[in-house]
C-alpha positions in Angstrom: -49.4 -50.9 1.5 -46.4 -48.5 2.6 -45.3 -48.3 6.1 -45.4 -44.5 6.8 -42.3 -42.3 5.8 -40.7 -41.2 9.3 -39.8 -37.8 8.9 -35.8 -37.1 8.9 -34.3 -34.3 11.7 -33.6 -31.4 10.6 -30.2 -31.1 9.4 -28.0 -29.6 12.5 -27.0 -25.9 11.5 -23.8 -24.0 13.0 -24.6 -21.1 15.2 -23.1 -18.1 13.5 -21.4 -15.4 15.6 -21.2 -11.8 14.8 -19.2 -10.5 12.4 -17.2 -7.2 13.4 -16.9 -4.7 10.3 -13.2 -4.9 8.8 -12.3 -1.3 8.2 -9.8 -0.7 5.0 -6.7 -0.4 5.2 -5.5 3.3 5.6 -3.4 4.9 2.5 0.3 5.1 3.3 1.5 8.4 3.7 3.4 9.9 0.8 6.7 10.9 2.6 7.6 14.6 1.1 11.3 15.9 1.3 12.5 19.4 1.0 14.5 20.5 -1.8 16.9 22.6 0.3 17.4 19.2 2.5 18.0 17.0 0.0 20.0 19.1 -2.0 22.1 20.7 1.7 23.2 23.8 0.3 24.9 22.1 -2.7 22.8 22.0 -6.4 23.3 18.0 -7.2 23.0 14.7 -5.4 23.1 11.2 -6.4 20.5 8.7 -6.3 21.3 4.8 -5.9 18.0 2.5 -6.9 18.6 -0.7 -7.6 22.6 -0.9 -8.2 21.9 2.0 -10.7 23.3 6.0 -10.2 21.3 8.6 -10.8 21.9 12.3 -11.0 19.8 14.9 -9.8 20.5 18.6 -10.3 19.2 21.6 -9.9 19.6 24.2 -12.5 20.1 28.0 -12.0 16.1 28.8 -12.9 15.4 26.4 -10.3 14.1 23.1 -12.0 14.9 19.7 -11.0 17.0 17.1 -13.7 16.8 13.8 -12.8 19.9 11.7 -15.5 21.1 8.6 -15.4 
């Protein structure tokens, strides 16, 4: 005959604490610039991005050109 099975403990659990909500991160604001300030009276600027010139004009019917 079998001695008796001794129970085991229970296994040992970690207390968890509360968890606080993680609210998303908020949209960056998209940054708008005036025409009239970028341009300062004149009707073309240049535009350095990455070690590249860029052109932009504004024609006499008032649309943009962007060229390279």
């Amino acid at each position: 005959m079998k001695p008796p099975a001794i129970p085991s403990p229970p296994p040992q659990v970690e207390p968890r604490l509360p968890v606080a909500p993680v609210a998303p991160p908020e949209p960056q604001r998209l940054r708008r610039i005036a025409s009239r300030d970028l341009f300062a009276g004149g009707r073309e600027v240049e535009i350095e991005h990455q070690s590249q010139v860029y052109r932009l004009r504004c024609t006499s019917l008032g649309k943009l050109i962007l060229t390279k």
